[in-house]
C-alpha positions as CSV (number, residue, x, y, z in Angstrom):
1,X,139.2,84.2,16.1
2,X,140.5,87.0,18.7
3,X,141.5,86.8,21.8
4,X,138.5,88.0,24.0
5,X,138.9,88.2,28.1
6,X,136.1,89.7,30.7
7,X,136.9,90.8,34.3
8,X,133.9,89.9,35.7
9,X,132.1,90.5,39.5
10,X,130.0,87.5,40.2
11,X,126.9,89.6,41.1
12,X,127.3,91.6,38.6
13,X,124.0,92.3,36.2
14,X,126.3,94.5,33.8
15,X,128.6,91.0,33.7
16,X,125.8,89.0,33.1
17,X,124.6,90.8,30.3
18,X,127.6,91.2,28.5
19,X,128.5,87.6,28.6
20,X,125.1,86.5,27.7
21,X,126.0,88.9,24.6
22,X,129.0,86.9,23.9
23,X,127.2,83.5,24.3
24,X,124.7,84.3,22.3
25,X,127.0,84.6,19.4
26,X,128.6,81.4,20.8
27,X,131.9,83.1,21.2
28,X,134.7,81.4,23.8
29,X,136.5,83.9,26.0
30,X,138.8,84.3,29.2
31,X,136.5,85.1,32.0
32,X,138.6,86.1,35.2
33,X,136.2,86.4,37.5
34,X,137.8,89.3,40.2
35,X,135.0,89.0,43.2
36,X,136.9,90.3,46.1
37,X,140.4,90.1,44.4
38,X,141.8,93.2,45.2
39,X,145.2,92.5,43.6
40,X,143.0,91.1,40.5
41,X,141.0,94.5,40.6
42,X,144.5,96.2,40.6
43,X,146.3,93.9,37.4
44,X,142.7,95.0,35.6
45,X,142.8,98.6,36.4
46,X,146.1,98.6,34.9
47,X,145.2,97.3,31.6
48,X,142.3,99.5,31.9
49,X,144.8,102.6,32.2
50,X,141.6,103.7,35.0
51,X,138.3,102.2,34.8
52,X,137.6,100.2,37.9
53,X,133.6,98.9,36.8
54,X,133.1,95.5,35.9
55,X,132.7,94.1,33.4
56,X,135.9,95.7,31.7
57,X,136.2,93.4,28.2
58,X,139.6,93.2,26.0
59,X,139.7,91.7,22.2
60,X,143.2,91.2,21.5
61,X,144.4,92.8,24.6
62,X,142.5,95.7,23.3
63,X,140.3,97.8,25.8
64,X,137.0,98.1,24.1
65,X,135.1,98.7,27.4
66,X,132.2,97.7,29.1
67,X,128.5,96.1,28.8
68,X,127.3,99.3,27.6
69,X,130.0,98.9,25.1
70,X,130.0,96.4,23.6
71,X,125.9,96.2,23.5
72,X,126.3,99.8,21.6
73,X,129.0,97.9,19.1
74,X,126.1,95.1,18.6
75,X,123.4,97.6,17.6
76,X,125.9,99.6,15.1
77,X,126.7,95.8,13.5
78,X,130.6,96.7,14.5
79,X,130.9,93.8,17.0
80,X,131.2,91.1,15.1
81,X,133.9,92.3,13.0
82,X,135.9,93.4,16.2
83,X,135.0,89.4,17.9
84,X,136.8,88.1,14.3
85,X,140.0,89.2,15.2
């Protein structure tokens, strides 16, 4: 199984959706929730190499971006390849 983490925003919809993606599928990940972090914001925009939007979701420390993202990697049937490591 990968490695799967989420920088999250607690009242985030975008966050909540893409988690309830990864539950549905029953799927454990790293959540690090960054509400209000600023230095946590910053150690994410790094990985990111930009992107400062939550959610912001790695597979083996592997960018592959946000709700939109990995919803659009569910509908092509890609995701759950990507989720098997």
């Amino acid at each position: 199984m990968a490695n799967i983490e989420i920088y999250t925003w607690s009242t985030c919809p975008f966050c909540r959706r893409a988690k309830e993606l990864l539950d549905s599928k029953d799927i454990d990940y790293k959540e690090h929730d960054i509400t209000g972090d600023e230095e946590a914001r910053a150690k994410m925009v790094e990985r990111t190499g930009g992107p400062r939007t939550v959610p912001q979701i790695f597979v083996n420390d592997k960018l592959i971006g946000g709700c939109d993202d990995i919803h659009r990697l569910e509908e092509q049937g890609k995701l759950d390849t990507i989720l098997e490591g």
